[in-house]
N, C-alpha and C positions, 0 to 999 in steps of 0.2 A: 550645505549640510555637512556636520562633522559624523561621519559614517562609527570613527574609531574610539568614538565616545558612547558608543551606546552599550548594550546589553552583549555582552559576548559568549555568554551560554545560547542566548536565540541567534546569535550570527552563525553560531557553530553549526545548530540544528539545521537551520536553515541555509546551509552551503552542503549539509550532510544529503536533506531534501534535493538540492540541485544534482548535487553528483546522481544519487541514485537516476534522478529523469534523466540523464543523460545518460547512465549503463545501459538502462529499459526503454528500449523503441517505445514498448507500449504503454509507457508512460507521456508520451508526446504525441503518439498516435493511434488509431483505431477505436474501437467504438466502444462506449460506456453503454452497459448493461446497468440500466435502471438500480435501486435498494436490492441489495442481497439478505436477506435472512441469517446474520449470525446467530449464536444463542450466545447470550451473555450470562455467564457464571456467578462473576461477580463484578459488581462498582452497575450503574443506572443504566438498565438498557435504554431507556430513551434520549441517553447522551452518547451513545454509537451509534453509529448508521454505516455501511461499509457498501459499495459494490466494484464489479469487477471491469476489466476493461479485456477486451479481446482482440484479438488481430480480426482484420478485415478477412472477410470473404473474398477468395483467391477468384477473379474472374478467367482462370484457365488460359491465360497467356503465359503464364513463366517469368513473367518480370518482377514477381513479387521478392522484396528482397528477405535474404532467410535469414530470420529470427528463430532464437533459441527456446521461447515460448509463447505458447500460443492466448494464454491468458493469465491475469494478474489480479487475485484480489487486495482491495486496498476498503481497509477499516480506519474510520479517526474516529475519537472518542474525545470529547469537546469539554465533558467532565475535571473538575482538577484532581481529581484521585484517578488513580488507573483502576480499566476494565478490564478482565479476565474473558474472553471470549473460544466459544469450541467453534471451528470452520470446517467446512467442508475435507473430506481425507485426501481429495486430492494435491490440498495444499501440503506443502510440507515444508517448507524453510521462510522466516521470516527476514526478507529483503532489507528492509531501514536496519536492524538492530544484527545482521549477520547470524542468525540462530534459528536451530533447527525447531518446529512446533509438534511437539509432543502431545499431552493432555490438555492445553490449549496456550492461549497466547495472550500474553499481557500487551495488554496494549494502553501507553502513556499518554500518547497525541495521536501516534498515525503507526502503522504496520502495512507495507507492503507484502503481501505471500505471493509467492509463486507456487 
């Protein structure tokens, strides 16, 4: 397979994807909370669907390794026009695109919030 022949706008995004799981524990681990509820502003709410993922439940031994957050929402919008979405306030910086979320959050493919 010639890997350096292909699409290299999707190689990018998707090496951009990998880094992120690899900053965020909780992107490789703990638990997926079921569909999250965004409200979608604008572009097809039926072509967003987001939920979050959270750190485990500390079972009171101490060996739980310390993470910087305790949970992550993660919206993809599967649309090929981007969807404007409002999230919950306690999100406030959007992870894949390094940008703070204000009045709400464009989202192209995928948005990690913390």
């Amino acid at each position: 397979f010639r890997w350096h022949d292909g699409d290299s706008a999707r190689t990018a995004f998707h090496r951009r994807l990998s880094a992120l799981r690899d900053a965020e524990p909780l992107l490789r681990s703990g638990s997926v909370d079921a569909a999250v509820d965004v409200d979608v502003v604008a572009g097809d709410p039926d072509r967003v669907t987001a939920y979050e993922r959270a750190a485990e439940a500390s079972d009171g031994s101490g060996g739980e390794a310390p993470e910087s957050r305790d949970r992550l929402l993660v919206v993809v919008n599967f649309d090929t026009e981007p969807a404007t979405v409002v999230v919950p306030d306690r999100f406030e910086r959007e992870l894949f695109a390094g940008e703070p979320v204000d009045d709400g959050c464009v989202v192209e493919d995928v948005a990690v919030l913390a």
